[in-house]
N, C-alpha and C positions, 0 to 999 in steps of 0.2 A: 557516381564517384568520378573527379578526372585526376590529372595529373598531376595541379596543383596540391591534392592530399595527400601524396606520398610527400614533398617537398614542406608542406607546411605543417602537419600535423606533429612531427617530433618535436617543431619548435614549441608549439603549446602544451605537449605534453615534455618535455622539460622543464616548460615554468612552472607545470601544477603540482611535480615531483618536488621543487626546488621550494615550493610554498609549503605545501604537504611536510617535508621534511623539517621547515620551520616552524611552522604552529604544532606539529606533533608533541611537543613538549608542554603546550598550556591546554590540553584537551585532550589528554592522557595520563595514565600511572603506570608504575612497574608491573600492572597485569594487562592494563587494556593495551601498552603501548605498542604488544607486538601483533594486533591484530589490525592496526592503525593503517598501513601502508599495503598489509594484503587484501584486505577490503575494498580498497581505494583502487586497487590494482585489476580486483576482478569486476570491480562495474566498468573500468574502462574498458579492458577486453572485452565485455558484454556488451557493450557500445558498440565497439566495434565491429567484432563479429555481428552482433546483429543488422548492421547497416552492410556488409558483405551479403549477407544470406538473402537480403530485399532486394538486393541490386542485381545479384546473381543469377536469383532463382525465384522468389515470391513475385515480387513487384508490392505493390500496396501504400498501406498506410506512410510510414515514414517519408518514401518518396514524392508524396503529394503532400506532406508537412512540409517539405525541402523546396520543391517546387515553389507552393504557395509564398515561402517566407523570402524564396531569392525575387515575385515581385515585391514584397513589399523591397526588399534591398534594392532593389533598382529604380521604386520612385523615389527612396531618399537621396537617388546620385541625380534624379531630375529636378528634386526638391526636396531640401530637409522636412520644411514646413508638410508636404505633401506626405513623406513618409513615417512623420511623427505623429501627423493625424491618422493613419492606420495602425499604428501601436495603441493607439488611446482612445482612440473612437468606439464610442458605447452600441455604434451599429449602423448610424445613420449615412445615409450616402451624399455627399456636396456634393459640387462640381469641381474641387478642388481634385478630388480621390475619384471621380466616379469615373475613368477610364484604366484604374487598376482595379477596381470593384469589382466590374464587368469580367475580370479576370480570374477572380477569386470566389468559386464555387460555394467555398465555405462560409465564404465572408456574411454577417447581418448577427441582428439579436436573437439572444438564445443560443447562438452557433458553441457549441462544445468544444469543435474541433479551432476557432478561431484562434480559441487562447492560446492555444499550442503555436499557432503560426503567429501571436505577437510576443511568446518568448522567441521561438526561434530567429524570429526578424531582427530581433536584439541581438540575439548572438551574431548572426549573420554577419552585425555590419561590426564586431568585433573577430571577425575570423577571414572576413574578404569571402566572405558567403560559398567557406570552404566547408562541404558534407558532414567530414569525418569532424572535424573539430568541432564543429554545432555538435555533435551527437556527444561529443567527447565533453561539451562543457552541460548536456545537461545529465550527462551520467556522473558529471561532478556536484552538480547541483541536487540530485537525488540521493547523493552518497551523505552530505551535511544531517539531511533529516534521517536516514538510515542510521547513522553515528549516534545522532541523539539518541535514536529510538534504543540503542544498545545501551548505552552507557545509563538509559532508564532502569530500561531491564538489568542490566548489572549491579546497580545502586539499590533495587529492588533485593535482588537472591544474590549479592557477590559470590556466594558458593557453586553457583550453576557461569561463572564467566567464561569459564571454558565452550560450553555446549552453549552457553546464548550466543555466542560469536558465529558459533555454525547458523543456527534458526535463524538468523539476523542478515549475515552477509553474505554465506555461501552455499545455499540451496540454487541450483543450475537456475531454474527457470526462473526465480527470482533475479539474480544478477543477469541475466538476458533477457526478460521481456520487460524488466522492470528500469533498465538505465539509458535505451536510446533513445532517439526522435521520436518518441509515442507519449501518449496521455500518460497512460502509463507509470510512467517512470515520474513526471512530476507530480502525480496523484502519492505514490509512495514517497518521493521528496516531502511532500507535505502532511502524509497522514505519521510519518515521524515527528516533526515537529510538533504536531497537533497532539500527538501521545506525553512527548516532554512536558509542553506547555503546560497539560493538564495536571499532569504531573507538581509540577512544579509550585505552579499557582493553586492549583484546590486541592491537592493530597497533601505537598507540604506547608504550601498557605508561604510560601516566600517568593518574592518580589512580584507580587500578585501583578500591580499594572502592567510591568513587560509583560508578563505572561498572555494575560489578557489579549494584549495586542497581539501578540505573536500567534497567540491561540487562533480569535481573529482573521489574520492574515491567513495561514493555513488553514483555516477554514471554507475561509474563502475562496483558496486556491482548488480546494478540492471541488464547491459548488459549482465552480467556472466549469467544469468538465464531467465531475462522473458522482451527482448528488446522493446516488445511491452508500456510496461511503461511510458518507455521513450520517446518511439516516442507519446504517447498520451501529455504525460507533459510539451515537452520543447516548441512548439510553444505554449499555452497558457503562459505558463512560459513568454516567450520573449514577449508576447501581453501584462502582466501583466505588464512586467518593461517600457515598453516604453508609457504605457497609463500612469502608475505613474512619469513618465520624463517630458510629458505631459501636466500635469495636474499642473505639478511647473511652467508652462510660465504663464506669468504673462497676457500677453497679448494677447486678444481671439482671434485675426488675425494671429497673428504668430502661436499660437496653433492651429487652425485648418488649414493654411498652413504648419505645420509640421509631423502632423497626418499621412498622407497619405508616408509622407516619413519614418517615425516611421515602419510603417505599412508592408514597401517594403523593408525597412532592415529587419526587421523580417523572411519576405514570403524568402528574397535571404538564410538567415541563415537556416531557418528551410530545405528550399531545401538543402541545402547544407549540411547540419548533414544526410537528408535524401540518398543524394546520395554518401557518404561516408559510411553510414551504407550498402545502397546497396550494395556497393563494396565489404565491408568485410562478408559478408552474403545475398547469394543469397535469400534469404527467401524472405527477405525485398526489395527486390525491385521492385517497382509501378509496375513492369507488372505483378506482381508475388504475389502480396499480396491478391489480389482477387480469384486469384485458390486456396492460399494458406489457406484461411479461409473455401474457401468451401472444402476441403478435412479435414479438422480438423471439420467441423462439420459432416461432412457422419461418420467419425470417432466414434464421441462422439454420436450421433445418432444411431450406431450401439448398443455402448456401455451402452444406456438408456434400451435397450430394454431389458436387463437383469437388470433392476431395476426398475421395479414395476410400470411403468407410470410416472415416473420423468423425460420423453422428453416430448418437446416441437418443435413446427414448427412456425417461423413466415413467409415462403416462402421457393420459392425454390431457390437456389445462381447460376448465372452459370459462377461464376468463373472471373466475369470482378469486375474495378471498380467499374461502372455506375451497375450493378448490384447490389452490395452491396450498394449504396444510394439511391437504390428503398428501399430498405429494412430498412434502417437506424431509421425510424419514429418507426414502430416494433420493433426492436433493442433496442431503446430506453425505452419506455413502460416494455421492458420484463427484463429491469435490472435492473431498478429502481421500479417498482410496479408491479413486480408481482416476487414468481408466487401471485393469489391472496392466500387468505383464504379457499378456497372449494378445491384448487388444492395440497395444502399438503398432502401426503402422509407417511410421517413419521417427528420424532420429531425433526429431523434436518429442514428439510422443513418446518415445523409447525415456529419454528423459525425465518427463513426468511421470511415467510410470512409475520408473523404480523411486521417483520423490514419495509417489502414494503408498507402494508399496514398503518401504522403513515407515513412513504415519504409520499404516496399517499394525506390523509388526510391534511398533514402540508401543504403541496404545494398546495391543492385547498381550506384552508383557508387562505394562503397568497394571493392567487389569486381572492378571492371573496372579502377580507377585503382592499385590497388593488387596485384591478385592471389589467388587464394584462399591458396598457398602462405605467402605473407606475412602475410595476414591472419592467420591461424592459429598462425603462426608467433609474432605479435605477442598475440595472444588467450592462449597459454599460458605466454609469456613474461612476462607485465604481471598482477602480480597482481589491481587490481583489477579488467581487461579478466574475468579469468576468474570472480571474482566475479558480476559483470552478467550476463554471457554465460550461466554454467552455470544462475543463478535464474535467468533468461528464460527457459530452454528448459523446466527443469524444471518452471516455474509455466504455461508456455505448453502443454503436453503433458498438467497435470494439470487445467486449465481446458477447456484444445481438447475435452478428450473428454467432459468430465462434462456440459458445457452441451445443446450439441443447437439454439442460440439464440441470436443474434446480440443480441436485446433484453437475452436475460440475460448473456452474453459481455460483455457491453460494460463490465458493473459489475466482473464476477469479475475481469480483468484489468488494471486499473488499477493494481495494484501493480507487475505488470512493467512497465510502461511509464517508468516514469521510467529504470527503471534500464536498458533496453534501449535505449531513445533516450541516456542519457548514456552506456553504453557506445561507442556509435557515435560521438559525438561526441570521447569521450577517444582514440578508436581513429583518428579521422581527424586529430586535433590529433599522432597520434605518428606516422602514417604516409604523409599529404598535405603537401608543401610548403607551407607560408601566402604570402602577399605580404610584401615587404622591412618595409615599413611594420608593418602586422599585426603581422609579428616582432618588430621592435622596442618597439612598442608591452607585447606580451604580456609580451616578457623584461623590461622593467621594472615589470610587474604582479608577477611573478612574484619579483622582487627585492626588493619594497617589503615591511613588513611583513606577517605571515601575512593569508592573505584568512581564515579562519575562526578564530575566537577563542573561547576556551576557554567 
């Protein structure tokens, strides 16, 4: 950070407040609108603060995202020409670029971290390749698909708008690891979108082509950087729409004769996305995923060890599938609840702690208040319940095992988080009694016009 950001940063964040406060009114109602601006408020301080705490104390990622993107800002002041071909360039190196190439570590195909430094290069040359405002405009850009994602989920259970606001916008380490200069944050920009889209276009079957596209786009912004997303999302995703197809037959013979075929389109698609992704990237492919995680955990397990006791073991991997599903039930456990409370070692961790520990608590008083029988009962019955549920588990199993690190855990899983805490909360809205009041209240929430708007 230098000087420049204290001098310029209020100027951009006045115009985003001044925008913000203008569109508030078409992309909100009398319930959503007062969470509109406090949302919006704590990804910026996440922003923020997060770009403090690197500069201060970490070092890392971010700063070599900033680095990276101020060269490209500098060959666009030698040459426009020169610096639009490194925003758009699929990899290849001319002699045009090839003395900022040399520069950029990350730079070539395949590079994950690349796309990150051709948003940021963009921002850059809209901010005067000032830190805090890069960081400030992609915690704005992360906050559009966050918004969507809410106003999904509200339009879903308008009775839970209260509590999805919380599971949405303001769980700590979500609006902090989720709105800086990190993959991160535009991965969650995008896997919002990608929720709405879905939404939008195959659950409610309106305005299918935007949708499509926009699906699409977000899709693709997630494969530019963390593939894994995607492959946790879209078979729930596709069980989601067909259980909702489902659940419109009128007639319970034909719907449970069509279940199974529901079920096997599904299984052929998701194989098929699966073995297409194989192709374009050896990573991903089934024989490869299971070595592939346990070499990312010996990794990141190396990497604990110079950080103070923030690893973690729940076995040892050897590299097969059937290996990682022995592990899976740990896996799980260690992405959702924990670490606990006694295992924080700093106030980053302190903070996910007590995120794991309220999961923990919520989930074994839905489950004592309720029942597992019922719970389950209601988790495969509720289409979106089983949405949330199945990508929690599946993102919580393909996280739990690869990390090995509670400092690294804490970023990789922020994705589940919103939708695992709004699961819980759409689950207790359908199968805990409210107060007279409460009800009342909610059923005329729920009456009034839609809470999310097209």
């Amino acid at each position: 950070m230098e000087l420049k950001d204290l001098y310029i940063t209020p100027i951009y964040l006045a115009i985003i407040y001044l925008v913000a406060f203008n569109i508030r009114a078409s992309v909100t109602n009398r319930y959503t609108k007062k969470y509109f601006i406090p949302a919006l408020t704590v990804k910026l301080i996440g922003a923020i603060a997060l770009g403090i705490l690197y500069h201060t104390l970490y070092g890392g990622d971010t700063n070599n995202y900033y680095r990276h993107a101020g060269i490209v800002y500098h060959a666009f002041g030698d040459s426009f020409a020169a610096g639009w071909e490194l925003v758009t360039t699929p990899g290849d190196v001319t002699p045009a670029i090839s003395k900022y190439t040399d520069q950029l570590t990350w730079f070539g195909r395949g590079s994950n971290e690349y796309f990150v430094v051709r948003v940021a290069a963009v921002f850059a040359l809209l901010s005067f390749n000032t830190y805090t405002v890069i960081a400030v405009l992609f915690a704005v850009t992360t906050f559009t698909g966050m918004w969507v994602m809410y106003i999904t989920f509200a339009k879903i259970r308008p009775q839970a708008y209260k509590e999805l606001a919380i599971a949405v916008f303001f769980l700590p380490s979500v609006f902090f690891w989720g709105s800086g200069l990190l993959k991160d944050s535009l991965c969650m920009g995008a896997l919002g979108w990608l929720f709405y889209a879905f939404y939008r276009g195959a659950i409610e079957r309106r305005n299918i082509p935007r949708c499509l596209l926009l699906g699409l786009a977000a899709a693709g912004v997630i494969f530019s950087m963390k593939t894994y997303i995607l492959l946790a999302f879209m078979p729930p995703a596709l069980l989601w729409m067909f259980n909702e197809y489902n659940s419109q037959i009128r007639s319970v013979a034909v719907r449970w004769l069509a279940k199974p075929l529901f079920l096997g389109v599904g299984g052929l698609v998701a194989l098929y996305a699966l073995a297409q992704l194989s192709a374009a990237d050896a990573r991903f492919n089934i024989d490869n995923i299971g070595a592939q995680s346990k070499l990312t955990q010996e990794y990141l397990l190396q990497v604990s060890q110079n950080e103070k006791g923030s690893g973690y073991s729940i076995g040892e991997q050897d590299g097969t599938i059937g290996g990682m599903m022995k592990l899976a039930p740990q896996a799980v456990v260690v992405s959702l609840f924990r670490p606990f409370l006694w295992e924080a070692r700093n106030p980053t961790m302190a903070l996910s702690a007590l995120e794991a520990t309220y999961f923990l608590l919520l989930t074994l008083r839905i489950l004592w208040r309720v029942g597992l029988r019922k719970t389950l009962r209601a988790i495969s019955g509720v289409p979106i319940l089983t949405l949330c549920f199945v990508f929690s588990l599946i993102f919580a199993i393909s996280v739990g095992i690869s990390s090995g690190n509670f400092g690294t855990l804490v970023r990789y899983k922020i994705p589940l988080m919103p939708f695992y805490l709004s699961g819980l909360y759409i689950l207790q809205s359908i199968t805990l009694p409210l107060t007279k009041a409460r009800t009342g209240k909610l059923q005329a929430a729920g009456a009034s016009a839609q809470l999310a708007r097209a």
